[in-house]
C-alpha positions in Angstrom: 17.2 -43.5 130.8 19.1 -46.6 128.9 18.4 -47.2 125.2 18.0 -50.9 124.9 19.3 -51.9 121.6 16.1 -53.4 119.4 18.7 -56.4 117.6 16.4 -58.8 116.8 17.5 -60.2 113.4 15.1 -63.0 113.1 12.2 -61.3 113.2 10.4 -58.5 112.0 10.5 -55.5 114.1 6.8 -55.4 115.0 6.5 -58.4 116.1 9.7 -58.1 118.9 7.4 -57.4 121.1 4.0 -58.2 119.9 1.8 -60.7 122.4 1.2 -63.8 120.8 -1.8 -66.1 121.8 -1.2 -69.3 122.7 -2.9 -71.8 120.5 -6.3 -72.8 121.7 -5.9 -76.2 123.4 -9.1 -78.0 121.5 -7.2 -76.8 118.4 -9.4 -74.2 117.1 -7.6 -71.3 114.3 -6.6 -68.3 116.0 -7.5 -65.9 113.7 -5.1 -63.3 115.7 -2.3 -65.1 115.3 -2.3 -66.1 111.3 -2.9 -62.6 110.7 0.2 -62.5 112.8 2.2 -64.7 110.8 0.6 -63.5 107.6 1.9 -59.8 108.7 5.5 -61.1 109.2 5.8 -63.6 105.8 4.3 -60.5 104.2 6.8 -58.1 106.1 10.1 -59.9 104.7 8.7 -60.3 101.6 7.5 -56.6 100.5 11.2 -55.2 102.1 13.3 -58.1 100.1 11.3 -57.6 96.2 9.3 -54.6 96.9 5.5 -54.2 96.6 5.7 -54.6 92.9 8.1 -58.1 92.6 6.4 -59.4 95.9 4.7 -62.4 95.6 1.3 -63.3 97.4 2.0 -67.0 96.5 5.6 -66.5 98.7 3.8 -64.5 101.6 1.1 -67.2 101.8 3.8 -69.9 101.7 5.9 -68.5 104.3 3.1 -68.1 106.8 1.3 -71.5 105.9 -2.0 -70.3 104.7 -3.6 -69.9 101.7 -4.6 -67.3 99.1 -8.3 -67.2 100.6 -7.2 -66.8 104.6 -4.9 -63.6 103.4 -8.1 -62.5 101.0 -10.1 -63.3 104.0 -7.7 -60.5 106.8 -6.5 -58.0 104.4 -8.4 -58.7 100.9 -5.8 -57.7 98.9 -2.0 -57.5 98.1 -2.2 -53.8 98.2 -4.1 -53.5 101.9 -1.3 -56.6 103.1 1.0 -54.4 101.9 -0.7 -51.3 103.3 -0.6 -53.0 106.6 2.7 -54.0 106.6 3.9 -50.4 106.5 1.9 -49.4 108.9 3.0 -51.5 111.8 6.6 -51.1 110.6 5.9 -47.4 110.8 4.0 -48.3 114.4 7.1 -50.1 115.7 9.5 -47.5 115.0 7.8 -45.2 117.4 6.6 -47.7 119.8 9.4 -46.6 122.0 8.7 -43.1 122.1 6.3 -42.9 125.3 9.2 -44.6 127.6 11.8 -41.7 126.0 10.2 -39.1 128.5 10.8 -36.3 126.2 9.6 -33.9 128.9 11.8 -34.9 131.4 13.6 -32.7 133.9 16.8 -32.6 131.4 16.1 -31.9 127.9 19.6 -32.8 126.4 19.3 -36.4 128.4 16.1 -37.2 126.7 16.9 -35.5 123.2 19.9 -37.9 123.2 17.7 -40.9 124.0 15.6 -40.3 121.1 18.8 -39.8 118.7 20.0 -43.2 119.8 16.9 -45.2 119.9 16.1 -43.6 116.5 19.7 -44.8 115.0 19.4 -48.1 116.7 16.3 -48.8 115.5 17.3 -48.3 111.8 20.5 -50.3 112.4 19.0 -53.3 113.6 16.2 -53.4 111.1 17.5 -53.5 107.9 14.0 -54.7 106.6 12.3 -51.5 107.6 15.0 -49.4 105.8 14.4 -51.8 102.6 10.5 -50.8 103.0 10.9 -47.4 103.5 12.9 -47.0 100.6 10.8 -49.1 98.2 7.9 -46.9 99.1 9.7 -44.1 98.2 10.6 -45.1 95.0 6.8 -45.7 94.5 6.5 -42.2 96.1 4.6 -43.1 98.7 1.4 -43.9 97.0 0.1 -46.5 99.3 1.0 -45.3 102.3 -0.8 -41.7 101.7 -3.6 -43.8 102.4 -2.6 -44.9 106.0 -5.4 -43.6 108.2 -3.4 -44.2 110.8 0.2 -42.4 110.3 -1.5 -39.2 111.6 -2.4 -40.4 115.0 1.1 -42.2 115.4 3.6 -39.5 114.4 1.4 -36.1 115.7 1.9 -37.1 119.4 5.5 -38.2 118.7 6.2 -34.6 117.0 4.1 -32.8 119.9 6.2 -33.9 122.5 9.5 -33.1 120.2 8.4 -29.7 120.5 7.8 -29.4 124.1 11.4 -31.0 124.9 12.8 -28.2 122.9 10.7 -25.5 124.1 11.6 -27.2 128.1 15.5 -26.9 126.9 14.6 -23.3 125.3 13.5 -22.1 129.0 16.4 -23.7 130.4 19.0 -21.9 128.3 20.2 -25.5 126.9 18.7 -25.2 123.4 18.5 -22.1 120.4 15.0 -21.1 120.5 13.1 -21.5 117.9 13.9 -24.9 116.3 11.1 -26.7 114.7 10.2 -30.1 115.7 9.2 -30.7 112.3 12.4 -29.9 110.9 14.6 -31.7 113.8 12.8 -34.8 113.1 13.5 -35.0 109.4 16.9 -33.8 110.3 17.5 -36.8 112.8 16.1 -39.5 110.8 18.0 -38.4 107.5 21.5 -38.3 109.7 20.6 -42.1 111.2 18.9 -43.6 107.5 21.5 -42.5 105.6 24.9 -43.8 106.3 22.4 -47.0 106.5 20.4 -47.0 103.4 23.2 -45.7 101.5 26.2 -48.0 103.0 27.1 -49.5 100.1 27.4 -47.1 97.8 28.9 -44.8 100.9 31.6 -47.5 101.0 32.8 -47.7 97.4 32.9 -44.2 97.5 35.0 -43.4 100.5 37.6 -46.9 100.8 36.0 -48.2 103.7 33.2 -51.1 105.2 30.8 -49.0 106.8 28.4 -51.6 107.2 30.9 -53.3 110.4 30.0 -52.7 114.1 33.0 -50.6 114.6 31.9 -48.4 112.1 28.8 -48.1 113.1 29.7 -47.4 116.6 31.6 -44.8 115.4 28.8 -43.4 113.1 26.2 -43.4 115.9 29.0 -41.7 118.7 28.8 -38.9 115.5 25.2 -38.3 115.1 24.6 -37.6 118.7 27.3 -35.5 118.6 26.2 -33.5 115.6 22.5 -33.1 116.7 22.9 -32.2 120.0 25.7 -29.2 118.8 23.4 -28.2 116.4 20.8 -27.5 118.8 22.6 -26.2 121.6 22.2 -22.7 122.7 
């Protein structure tokens, strides 16, 4: 299959592909839609100051709604922020279904899920900010998600029976752990990301430009697929 790339620098990455309602012709609220909008303004302002700095006053501004209506869908700055992570965390593995992990060859699919994986981080800079401010708070809020479970244990079965199906093919070392190839593939595509600017100081060189980029996501392919290879 063909990775589309998920560049879509104006908005947040959950709502690329989110369905909008239309507004109601006789001009009623749409209470879908503001939560909507309160979602995104709260989005790009929780990965830009981090939960602690962010401002309820900015997210309410941004969306055009006022304290009470945010009070009213998520009733506090803690459950806004709670719920911003957890469709950031959604649209990251939206994909997955349409990467036919069990297809008929293993190393085609595995390398669909590396790319989609690194494009998603490169073309979301927003969600790497989140990711890492919630680390720094050590992930205290999002421990709380009742949702992570149901939307990373499917994505993590289905790692595991694409490398059990390349196992029985002879194209993969048995005995890999999904677990452990997941972590192992995110930290090779968040890294050079999250850590570009200090990456570049260090070593001489931009790698925040396309070409370096390119370059980087040619070598993470690489690397994960001759690490698993029989």
């Amino acid at each position: 299959m063909t990775v589309r790339s998920t560049d879509k620098k104006d908005k947040p990455a959950f709502f690329i592909s989110a369905t909008r309602r239309p507004s109601r012709s006789n001009g009623a609220r749409d209470p879908e839609r503001t939560r909507q909008n309160l979602l995104d303004a709260a989005y790009r302002e929780f990965s830009h100051s981090g939960y602690h700095a962010a401002s309820v006053e900015k997210i309410c501004t941004r969306a055009g709604v006022s304290k009470q209506i945010l009070s009213h869908h998520f009733g506090s700055k803690e459950n806004a922020y709670l719920a911003v992570l957890e469709a950031a965390y959604t649209a990251f593995r939206s994909n997955d279904p349409k990467l036919e992990l069990n297809a008929a060859d293993p190393r085609a699919a595995l390398r669909d899920f590396v790319l989609f994986t690194f494009d998603h981080v490169r073309h979301n800079r927003d969600f790497v900010n989140l990711l890492s401010g919630e680390n720094v708070n050590k992930g205290r809020i999002i421990r709380k998600s009742e949702r992570l479970k149901s939307i990373y244990d499917p994505m993590i079965h289905r790692i595991g029976m694409l490398l059990k199906a390349g196992a029985e093919a002879g194209l993969f070392r048995p005995g890999l752990d999904a677990r452990q190839v997941y972590i192992s593939i995110n930290a090779l595509c968040f890294f050079s990301i999250s850590n570009c600017h200090t990456l570049s100081a260090v070593l001489g060189t931009d790698l925040s430009d396309d070409a370096a980029l390119d370059e980087r996501r040619a070598h993470v392919v690489d690397f994960v697929m001759a690490a698993i290879t029989a």
